[in-house]
N, CA, C and O atoms as CSV, one atom per row, in Angstrom:
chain,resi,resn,atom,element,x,y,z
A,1,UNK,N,N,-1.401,-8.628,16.283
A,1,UNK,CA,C,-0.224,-8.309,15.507
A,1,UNK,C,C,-0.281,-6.813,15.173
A,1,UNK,O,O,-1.135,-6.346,14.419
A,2,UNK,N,N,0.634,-6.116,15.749
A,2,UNK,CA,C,0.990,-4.770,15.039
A,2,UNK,C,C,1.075,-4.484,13.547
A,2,UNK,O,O,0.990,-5.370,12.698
A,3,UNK,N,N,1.223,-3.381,13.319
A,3,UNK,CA,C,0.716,-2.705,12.503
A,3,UNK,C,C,2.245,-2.928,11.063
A,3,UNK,O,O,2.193,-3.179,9.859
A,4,UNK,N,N,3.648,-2.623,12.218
A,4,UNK,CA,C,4.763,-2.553,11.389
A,4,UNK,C,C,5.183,-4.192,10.862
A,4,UNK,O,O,5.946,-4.365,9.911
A,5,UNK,N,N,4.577,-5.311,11.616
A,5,UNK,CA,C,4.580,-6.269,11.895
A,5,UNK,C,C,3.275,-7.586,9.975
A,5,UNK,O,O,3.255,-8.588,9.261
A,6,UNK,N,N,2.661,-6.416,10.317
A,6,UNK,CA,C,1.456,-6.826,9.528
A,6,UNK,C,C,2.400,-6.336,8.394
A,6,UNK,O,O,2.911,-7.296,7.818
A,7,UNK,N,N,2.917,-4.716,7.733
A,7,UNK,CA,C,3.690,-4.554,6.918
A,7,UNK,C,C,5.003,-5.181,6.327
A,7,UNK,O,O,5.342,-5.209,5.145
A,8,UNK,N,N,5.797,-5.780,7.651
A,8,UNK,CA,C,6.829,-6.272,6.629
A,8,UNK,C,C,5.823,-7.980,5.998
A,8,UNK,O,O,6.010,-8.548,4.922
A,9,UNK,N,N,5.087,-8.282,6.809
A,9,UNK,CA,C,4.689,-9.772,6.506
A,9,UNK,C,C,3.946,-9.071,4.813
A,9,UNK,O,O,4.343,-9.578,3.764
A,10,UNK,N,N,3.246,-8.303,4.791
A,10,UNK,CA,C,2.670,-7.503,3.376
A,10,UNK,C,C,4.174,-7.625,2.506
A,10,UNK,O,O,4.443,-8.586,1.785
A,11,UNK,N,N,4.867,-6.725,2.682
A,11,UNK,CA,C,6.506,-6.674,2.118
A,11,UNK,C,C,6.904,-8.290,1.397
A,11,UNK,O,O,7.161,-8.593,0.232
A,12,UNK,N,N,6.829,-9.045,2.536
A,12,UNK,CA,C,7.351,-10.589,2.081
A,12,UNK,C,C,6.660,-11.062,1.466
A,12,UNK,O,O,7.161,-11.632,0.496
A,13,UNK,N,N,4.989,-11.145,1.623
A,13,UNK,CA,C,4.223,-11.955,0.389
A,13,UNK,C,C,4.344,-11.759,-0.762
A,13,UNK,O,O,4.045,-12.515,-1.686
A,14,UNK,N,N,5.003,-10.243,-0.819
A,14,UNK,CA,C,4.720,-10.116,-2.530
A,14,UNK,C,C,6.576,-10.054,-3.006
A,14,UNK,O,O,7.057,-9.611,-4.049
A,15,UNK,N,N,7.120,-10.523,-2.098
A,15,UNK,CA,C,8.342,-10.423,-2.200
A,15,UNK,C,C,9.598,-9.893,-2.825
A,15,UNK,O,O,10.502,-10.259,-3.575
A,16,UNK,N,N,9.045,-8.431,-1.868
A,16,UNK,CA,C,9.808,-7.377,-2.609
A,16,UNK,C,C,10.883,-7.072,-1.428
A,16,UNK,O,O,10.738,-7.829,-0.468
A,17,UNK,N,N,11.622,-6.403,-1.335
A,17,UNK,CA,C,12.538,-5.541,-1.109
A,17,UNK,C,C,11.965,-4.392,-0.012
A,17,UNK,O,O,10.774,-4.105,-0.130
A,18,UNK,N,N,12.783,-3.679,1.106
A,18,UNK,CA,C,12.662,-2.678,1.556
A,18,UNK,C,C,12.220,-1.603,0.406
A,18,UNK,O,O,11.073,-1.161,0.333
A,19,UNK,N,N,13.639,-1.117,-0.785
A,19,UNK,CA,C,13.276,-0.404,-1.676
A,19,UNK,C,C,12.284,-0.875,-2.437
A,19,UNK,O,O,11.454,0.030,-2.360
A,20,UNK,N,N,11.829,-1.715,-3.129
A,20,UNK,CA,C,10.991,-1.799,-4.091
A,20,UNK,C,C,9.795,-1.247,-3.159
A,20,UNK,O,O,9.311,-0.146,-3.425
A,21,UNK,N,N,9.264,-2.084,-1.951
A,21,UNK,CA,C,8.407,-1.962,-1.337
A,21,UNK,C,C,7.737,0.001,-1.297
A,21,UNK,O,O,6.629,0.480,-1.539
A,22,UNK,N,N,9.215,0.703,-0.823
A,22,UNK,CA,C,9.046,1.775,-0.858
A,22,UNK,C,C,8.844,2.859,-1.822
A,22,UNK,O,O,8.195,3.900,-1.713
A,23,UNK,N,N,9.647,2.319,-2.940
A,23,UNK,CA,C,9.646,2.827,-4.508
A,23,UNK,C,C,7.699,2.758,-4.728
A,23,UNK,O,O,6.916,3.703,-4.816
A,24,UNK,N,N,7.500,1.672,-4.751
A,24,UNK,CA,C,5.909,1.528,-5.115
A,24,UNK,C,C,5.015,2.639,-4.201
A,24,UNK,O,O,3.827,2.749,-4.504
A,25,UNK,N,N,5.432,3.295,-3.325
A,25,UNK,CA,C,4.777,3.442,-2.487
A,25,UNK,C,C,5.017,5.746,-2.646
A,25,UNK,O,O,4.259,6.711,-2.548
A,26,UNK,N,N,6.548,5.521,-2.930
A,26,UNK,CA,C,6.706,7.152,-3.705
A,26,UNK,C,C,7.393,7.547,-2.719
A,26,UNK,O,O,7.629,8.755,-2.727
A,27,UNK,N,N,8.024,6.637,-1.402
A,27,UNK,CA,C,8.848,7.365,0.143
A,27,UNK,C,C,10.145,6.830,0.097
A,27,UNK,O,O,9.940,6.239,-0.963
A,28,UNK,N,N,10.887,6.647,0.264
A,28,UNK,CA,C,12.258,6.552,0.420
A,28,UNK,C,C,12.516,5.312,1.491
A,28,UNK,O,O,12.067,5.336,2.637
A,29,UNK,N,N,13.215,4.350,1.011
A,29,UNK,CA,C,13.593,3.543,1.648
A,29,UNK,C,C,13.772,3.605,3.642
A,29,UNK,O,O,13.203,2.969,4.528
A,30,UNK,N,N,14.672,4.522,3.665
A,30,UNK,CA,C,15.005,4.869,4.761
A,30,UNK,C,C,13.633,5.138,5.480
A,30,UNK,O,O,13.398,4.607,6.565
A,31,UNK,N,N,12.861,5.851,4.952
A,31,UNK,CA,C,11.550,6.162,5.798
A,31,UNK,C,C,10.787,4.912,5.984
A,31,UNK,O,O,10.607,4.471,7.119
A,32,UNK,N,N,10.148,4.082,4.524
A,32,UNK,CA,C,9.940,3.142,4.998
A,32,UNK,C,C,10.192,2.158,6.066
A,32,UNK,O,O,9.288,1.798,6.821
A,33,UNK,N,N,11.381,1.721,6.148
A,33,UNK,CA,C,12.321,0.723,6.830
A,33,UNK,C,C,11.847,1.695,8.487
A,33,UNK,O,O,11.173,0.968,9.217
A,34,UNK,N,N,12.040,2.762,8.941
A,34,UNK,CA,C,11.364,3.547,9.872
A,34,UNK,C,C,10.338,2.685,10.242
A,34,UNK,O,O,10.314,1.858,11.154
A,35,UNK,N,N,9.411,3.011,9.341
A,35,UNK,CA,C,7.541,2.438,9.666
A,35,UNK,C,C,7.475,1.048,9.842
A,35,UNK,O,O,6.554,0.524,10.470
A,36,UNK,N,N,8.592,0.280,9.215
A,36,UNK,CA,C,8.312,-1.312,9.114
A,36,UNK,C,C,8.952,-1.621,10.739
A,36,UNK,O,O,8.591,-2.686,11.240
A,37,UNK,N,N,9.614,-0.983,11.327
A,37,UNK,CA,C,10.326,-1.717,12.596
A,37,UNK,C,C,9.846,-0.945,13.374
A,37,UNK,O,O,10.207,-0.977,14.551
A,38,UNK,N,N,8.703,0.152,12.839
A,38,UNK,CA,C,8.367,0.765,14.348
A,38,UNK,C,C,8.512,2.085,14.859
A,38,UNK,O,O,7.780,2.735,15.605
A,39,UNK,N,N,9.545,2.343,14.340
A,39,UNK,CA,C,10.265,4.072,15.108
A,39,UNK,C,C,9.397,4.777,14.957
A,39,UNK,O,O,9.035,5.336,15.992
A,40,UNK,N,N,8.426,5.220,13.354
A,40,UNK,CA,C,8.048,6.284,13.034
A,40,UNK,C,C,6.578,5.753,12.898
A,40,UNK,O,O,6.478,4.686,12.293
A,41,UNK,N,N,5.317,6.377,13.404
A,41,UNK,CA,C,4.498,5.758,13.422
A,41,UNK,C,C,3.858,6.197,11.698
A,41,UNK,O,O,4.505,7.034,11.069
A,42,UNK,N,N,2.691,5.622,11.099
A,42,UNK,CA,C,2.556,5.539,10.236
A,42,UNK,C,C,1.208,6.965,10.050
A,42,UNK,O,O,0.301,7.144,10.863
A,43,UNK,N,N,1.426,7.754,8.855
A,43,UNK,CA,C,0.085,8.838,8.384
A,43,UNK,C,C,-0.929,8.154,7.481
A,43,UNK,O,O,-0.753,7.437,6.496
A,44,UNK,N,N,-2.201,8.632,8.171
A,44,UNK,CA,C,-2.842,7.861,7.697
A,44,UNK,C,C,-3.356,7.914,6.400
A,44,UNK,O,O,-4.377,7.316,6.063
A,45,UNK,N,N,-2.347,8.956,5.302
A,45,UNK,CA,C,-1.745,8.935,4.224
A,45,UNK,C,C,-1.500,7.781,3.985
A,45,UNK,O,O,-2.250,7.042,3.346
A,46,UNK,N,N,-0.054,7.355,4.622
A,46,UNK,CA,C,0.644,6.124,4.089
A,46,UNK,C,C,-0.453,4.668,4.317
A,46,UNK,O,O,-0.643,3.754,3.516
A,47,UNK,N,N,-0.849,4.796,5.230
A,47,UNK,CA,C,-2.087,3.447,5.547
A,47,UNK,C,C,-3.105,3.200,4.468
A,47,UNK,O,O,-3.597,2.129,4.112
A,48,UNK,N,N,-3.347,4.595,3.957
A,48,UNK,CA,C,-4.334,4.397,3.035
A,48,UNK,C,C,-3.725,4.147,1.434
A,48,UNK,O,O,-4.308,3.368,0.679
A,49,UNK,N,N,-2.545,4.860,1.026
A,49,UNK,CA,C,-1.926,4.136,0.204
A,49,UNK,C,C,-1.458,2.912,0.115
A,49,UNK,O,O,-1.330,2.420,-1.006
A,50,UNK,N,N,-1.061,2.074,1.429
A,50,UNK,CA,C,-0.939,0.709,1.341
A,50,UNK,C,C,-2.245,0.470,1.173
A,50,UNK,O,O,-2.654,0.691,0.033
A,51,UNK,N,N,-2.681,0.258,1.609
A,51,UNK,CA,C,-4.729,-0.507,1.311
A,51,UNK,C,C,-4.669,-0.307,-0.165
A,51,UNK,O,O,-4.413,-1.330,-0.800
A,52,UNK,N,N,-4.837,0.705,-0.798
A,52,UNK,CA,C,-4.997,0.699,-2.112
A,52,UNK,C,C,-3.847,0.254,-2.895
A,52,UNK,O,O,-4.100,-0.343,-3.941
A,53,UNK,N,N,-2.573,0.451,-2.553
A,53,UNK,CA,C,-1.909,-0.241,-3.732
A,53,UNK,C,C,-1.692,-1.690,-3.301
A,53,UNK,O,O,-1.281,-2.468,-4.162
A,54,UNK,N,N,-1.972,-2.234,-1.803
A,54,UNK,CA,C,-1.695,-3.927,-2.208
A,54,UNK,C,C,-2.822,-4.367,-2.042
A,54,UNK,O,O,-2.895,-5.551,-1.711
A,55,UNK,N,N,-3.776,-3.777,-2.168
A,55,UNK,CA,C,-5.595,-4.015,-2.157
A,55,UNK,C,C,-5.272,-5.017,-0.450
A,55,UNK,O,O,-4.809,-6.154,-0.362
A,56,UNK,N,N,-5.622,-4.279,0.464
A,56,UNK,CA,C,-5.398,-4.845,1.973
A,56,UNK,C,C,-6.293,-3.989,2.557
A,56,UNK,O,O,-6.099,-2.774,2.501
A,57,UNK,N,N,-7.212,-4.438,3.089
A,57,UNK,CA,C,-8.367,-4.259,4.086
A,57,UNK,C,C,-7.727,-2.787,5.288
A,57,UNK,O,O,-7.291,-3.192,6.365
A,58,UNK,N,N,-7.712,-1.923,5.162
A,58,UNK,CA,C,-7.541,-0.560,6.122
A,58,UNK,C,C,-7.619,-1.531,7.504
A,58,UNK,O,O,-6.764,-2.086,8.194
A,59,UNK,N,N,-8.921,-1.457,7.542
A,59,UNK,CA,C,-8.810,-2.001,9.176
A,59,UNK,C,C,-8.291,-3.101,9.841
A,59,UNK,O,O,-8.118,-3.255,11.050
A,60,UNK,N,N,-7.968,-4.155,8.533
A,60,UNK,CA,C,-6.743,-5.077,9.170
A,60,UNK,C,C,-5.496,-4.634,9.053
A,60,UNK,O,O,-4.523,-5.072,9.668
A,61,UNK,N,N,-5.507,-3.778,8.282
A,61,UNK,CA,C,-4.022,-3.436,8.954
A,61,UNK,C,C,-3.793,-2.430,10.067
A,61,UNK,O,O,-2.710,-2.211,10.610
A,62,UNK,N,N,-4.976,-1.836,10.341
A,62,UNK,CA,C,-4.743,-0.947,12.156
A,62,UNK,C,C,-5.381,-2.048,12.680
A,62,UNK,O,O,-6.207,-1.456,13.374
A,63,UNK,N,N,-5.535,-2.859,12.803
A,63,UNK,CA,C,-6.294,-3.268,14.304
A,63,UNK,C,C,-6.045,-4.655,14.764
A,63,UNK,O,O,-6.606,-5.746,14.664
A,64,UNK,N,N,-5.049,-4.201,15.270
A,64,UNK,CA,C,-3.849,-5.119,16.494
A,64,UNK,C,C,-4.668,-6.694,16.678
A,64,UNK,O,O,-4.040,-7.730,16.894
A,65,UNK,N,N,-5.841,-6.642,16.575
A,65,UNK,CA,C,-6.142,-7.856,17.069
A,65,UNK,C,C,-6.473,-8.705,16.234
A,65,UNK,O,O,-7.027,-9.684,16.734
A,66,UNK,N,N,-6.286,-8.729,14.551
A,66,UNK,CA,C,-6.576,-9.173,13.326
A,66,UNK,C,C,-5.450,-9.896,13.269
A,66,UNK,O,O,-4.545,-9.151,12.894
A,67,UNK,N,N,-5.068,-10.978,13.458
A,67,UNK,CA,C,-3.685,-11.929,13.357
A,67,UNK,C,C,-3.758,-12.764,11.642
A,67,UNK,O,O,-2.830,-13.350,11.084
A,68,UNK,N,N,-4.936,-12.589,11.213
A,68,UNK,CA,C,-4.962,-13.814,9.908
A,68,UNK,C,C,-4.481,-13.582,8.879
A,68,UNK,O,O,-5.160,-12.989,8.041
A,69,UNK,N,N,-3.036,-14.001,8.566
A,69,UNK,CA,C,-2.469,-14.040,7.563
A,69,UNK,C,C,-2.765,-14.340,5.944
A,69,UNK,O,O,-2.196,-14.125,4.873
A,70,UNK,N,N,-3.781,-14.855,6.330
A,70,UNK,CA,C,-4.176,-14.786,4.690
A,70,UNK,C,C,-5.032,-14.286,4.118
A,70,UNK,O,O,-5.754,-14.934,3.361
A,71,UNK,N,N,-5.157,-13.190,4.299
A,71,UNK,CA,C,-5.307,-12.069,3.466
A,71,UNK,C,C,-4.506,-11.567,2.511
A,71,UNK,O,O,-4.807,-11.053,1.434
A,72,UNK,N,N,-2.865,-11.873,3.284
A,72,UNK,CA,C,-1.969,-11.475,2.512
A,72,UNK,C,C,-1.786,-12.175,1.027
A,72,UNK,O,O,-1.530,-11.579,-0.018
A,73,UNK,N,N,-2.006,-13.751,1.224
A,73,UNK,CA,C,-2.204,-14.305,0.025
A,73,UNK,C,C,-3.129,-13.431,-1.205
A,73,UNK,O,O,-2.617,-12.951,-2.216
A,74,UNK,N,N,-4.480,-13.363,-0.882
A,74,UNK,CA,C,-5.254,-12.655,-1.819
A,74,UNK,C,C,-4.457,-11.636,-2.340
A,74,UNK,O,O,-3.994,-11.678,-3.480
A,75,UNK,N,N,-4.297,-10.828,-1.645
A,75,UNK,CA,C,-3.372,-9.552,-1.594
A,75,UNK,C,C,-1.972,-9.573,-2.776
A,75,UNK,O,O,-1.632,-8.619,-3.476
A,76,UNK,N,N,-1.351,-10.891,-2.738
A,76,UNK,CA,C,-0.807,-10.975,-3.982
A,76,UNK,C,C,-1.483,-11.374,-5.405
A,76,UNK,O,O,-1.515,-10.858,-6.522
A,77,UNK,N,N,-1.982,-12.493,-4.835
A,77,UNK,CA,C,-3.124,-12.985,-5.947
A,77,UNK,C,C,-3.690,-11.243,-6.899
A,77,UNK,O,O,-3.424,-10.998,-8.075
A,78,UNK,N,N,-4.469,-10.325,-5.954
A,78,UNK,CA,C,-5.123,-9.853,-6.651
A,78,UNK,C,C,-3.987,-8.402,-7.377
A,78,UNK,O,O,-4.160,-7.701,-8.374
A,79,UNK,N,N,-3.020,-8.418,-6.492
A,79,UNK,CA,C,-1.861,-7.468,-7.283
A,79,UNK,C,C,-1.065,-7.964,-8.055
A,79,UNK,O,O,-0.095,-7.286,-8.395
A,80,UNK,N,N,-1.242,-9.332,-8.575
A,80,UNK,CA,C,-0.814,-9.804,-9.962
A,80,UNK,C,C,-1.249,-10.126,-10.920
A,80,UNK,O,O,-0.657,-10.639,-11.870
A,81,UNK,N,N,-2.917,-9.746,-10.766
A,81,UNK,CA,C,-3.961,-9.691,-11.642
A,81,UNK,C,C,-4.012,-8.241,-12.377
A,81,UNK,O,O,-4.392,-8.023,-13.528
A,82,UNK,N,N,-3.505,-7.253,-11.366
A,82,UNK,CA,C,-3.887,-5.933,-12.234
A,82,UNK,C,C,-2.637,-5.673,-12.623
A,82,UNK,O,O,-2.684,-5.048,-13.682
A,83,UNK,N,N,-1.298,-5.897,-12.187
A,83,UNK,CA,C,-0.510,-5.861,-12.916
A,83,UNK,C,C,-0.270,-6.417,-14.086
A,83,UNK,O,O,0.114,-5.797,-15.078
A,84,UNK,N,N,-0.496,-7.681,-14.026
A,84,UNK,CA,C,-0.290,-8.402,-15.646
A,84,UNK,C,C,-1.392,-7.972,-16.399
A,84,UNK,O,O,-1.469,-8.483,-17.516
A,85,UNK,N,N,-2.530,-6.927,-15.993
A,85,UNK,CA,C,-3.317,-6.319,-17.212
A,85,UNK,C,C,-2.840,-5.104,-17.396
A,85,UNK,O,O,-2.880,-4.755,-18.575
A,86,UNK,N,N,-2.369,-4.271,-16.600
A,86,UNK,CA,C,-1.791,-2.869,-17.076
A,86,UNK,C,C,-0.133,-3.082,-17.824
A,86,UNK,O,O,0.460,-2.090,-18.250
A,87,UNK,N,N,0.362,-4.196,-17.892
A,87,UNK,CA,C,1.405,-4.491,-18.616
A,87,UNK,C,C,0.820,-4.891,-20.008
A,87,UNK,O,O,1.552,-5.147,-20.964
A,88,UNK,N,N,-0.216,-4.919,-20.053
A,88,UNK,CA,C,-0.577,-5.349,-21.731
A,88,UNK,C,C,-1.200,-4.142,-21.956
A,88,UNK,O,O,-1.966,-4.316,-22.904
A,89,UNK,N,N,-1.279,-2.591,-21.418
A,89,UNK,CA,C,-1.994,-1.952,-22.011
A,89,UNK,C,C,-0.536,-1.122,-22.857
A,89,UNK,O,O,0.589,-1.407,-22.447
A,90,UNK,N,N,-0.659,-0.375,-23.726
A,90,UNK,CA,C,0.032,1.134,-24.119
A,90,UNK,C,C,0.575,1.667,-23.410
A,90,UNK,O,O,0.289,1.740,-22.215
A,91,UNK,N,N,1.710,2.295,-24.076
A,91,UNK,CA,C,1.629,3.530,-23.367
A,91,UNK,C,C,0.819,5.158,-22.757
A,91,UNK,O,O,0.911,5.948,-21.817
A,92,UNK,N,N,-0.004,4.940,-24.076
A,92,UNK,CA,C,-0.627,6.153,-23.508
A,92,UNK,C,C,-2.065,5.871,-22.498
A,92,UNK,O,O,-2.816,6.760,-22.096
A,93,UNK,N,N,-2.194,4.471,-22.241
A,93,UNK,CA,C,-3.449,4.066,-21.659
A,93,UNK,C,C,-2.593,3.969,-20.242
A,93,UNK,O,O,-2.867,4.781,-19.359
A,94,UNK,N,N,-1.624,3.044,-20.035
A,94,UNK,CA,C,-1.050,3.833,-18.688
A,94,UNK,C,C,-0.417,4.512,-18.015
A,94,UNK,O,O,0.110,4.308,-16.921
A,95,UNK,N,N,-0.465,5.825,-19.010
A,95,UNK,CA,C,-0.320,7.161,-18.570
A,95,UNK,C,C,-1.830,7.228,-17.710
A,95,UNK,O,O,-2.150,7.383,-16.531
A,96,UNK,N,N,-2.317,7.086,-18.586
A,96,UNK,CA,C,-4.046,7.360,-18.677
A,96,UNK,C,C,-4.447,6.964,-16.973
A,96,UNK,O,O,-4.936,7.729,-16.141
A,97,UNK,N,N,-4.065,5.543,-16.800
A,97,UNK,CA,C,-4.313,4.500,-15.359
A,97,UNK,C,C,-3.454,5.974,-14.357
A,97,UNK,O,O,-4.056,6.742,-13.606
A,98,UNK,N,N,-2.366,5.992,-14.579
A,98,UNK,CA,C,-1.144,6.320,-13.760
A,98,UNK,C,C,-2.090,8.098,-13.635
A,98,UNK,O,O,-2.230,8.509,-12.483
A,99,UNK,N,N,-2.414,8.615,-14.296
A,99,UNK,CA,C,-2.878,9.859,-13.745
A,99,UNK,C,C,-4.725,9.393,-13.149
A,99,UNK,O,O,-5.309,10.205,-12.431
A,100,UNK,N,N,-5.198,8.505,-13.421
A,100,UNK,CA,C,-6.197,8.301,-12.562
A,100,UNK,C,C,-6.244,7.931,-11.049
A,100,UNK,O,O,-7.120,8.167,-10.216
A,101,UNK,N,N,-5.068,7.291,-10.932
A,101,UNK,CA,C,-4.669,6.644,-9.694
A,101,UNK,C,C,-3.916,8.022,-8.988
A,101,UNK,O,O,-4.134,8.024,-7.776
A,102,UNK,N,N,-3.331,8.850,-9.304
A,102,UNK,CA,C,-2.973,10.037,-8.502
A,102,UNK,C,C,-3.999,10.783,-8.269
A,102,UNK,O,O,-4.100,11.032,-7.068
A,103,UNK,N,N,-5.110,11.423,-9.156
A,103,UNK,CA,C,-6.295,11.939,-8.742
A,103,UNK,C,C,-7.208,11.153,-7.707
A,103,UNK,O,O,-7.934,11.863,-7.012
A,104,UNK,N,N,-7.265,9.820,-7.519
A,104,UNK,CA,C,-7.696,9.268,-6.785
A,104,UNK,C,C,-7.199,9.343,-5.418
A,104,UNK,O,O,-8.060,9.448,-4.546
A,105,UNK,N,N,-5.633,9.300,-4.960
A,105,UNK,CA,C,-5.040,9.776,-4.142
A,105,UNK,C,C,-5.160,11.198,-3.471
A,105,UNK,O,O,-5.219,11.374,-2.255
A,106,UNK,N,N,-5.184,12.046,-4.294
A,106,UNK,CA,C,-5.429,13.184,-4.244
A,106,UNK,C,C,-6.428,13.626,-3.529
A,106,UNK,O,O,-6.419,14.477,-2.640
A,107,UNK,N,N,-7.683,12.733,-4.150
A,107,UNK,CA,C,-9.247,12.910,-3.599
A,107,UNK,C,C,-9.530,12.471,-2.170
A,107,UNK,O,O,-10.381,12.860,-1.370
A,108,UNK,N,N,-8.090,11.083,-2.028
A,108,UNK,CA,C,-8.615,10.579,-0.645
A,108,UNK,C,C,-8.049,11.213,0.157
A,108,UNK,O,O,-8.712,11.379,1.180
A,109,UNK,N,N,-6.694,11.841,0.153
A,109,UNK,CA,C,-6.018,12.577,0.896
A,109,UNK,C,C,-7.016,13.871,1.222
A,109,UNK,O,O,-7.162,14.062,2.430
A,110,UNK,N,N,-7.702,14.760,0.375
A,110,UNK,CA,C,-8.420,16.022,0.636
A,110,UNK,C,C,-9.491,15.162,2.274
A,110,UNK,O,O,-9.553,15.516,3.452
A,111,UNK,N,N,-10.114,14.037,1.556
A,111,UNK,CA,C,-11.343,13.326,2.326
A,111,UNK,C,C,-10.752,13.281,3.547
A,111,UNK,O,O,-11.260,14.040,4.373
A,112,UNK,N,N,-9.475,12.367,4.058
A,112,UNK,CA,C,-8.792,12.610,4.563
A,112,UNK,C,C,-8.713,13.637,6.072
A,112,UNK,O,O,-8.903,13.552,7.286
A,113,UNK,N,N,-8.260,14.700,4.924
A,113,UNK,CA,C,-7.799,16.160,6.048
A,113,UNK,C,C,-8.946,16.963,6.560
A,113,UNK,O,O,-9.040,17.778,7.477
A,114,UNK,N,N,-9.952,16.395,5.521
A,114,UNK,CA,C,-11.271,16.823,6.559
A,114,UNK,C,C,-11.599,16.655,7.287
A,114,UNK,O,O,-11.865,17.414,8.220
A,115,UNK,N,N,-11.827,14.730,7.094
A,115,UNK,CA,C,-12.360,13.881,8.359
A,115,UNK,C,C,-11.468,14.102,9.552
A,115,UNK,O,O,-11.826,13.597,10.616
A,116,UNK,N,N,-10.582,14.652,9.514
A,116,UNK,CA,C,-9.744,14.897,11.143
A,116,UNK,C,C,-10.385,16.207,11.751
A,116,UNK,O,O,-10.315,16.542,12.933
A,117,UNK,N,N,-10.958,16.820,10.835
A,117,UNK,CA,C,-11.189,18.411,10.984
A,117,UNK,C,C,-12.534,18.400,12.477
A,117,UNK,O,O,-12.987,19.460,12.907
């Protein structure tokens, strides 16, 4: 199973939307919807932000020959565990989450542009 293929089935388990899907993600619908059918192939930016925000295994989602769908289950399971705890925190605690999780991005993206180097 492909890659855009593995994404919309990700998309449906947690049963969101083109936009929502993309909103969570910080790209624009239109681009998304791109990556989900194929046209635009995916940076391995965006691969690694899916892994981390729907907690999904990197290498099952590149590698064509990983067909087992249930992963995706966990995959909701465990993104409705951290959501229904960062909904009981403050506001200023998930500010707090919300700028840890961009520095974290940040860090993997630098890791990232090296490892191609």
């Amino acid at each position: 199973m492909d890659f855009p293929t593995k994404l919309k089935h990700l998309r449906k388990a947690h049963n969101m939307t083109q936009a929502e899907f993309a909103k969570a993600l910080g790209i624009s619908r239109g681009n998304f919807s791109n990556i989900e059918v194929g046209k635009v192939s995916p940076t391995p930016l965006f691969i690694n932000c899916v892994s981390f925000m729907f907690h999904i295994d990197r290498d099952w989602l590149t590698d064509d020959s990983q067909d087992d769908l249930s992963v995706l289950i966990e995959s909701a399971n465990m993104r409705y565990m951290i959501l229904s705890k960062y909904e009981q925190l403050n506001e200023n605690y998930k500010k707090f989450v919300e700028d840890q999780i961009t520095r974290l991005l940040d860090l993997q993206k630098s890791e990232d542009i090296r490892n191609r180097k």
